[in-house]
C-alpha positions as CSV (number, residue, x, y, z in Angstrom):
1,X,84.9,121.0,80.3
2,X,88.2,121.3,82.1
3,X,89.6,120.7,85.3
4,X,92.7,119.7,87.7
5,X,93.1,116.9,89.6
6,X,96.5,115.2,91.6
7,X,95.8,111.9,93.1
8,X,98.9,110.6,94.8
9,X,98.1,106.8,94.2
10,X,102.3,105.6,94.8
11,X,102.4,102.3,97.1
12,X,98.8,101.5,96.1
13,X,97.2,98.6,93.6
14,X,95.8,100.5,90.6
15,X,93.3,98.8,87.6
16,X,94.0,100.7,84.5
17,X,91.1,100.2,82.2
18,X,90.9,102.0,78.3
19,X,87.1,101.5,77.6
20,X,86.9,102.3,73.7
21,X,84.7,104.6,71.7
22,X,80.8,103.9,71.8
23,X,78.2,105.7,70.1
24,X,77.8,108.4,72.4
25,X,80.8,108.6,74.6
26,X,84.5,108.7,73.8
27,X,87.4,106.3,74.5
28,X,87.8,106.6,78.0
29,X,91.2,106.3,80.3
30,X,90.5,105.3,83.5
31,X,92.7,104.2,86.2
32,X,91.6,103.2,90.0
33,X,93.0,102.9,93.1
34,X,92.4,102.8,96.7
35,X,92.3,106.5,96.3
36,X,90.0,107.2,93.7
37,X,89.3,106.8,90.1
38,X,90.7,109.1,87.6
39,X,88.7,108.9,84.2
40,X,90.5,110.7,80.8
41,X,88.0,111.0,78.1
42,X,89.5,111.7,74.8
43,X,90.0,111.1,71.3
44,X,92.7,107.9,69.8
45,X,95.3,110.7,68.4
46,X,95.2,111.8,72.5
47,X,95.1,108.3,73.9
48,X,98.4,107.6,71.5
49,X,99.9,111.1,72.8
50,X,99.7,110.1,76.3
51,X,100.9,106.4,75.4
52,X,103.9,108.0,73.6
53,X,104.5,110.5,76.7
54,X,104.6,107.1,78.9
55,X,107.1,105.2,76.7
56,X,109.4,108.0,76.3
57,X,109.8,108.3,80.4
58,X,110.5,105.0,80.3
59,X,112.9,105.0,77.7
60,X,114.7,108.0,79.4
61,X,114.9,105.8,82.3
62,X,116.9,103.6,80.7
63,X,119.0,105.9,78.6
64,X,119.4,109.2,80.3
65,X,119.2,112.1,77.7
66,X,121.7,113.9,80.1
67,X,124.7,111.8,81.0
68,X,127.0,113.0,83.8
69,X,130.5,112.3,82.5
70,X,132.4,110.2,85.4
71,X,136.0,110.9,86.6
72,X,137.2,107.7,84.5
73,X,135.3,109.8,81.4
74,X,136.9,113.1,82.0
75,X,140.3,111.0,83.0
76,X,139.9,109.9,79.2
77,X,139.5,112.9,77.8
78,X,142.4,114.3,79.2
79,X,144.4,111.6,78.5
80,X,143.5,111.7,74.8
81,X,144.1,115.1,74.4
82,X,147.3,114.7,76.4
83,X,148.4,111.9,73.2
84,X,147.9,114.8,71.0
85,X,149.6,117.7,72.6
């Protein structure tokens, strides 16, 4: 079974809830708001993918992958290579 779904849930309380494996139904994801409820069923190796999706935009929050130099960096620079000439 597949499907889409886009629930815009910003400025709203949400309960996240990971309800584990039973004998007939998978680990299930689910997070509520005022909006709706968004359940993910799916397997632990899925549940870690998505858990490791969620750290790394964290981390990349905190450490940009991409830094834009800054005039004092490209000042540096110049002024390095400037030493050397």
């Amino acid at each position: 079974m597949g499907a889409a779904m886009s629930l815009d849930i910003t400025g709203e309380r949400i309960e996240t809830v990971v309800q584990p494996k039973q004998t007939y139904t998978p680990t299930i994801l689910s997070v509520r708001a005022q909006s709706g409820t968004v359940e993910i069923h799916c397997n632990d190796e899925q549940l870690a993918e998505i858990e490791f999706a969620i750290r790394q935009h964290f981390e990349n929050m905190k450490y940009p992958e991409n830094l834009e130099p800054t005039v004092q960096d490209v000042d540096l620079e110049y002024s390095v290579k400037e030493e050397i000439a």
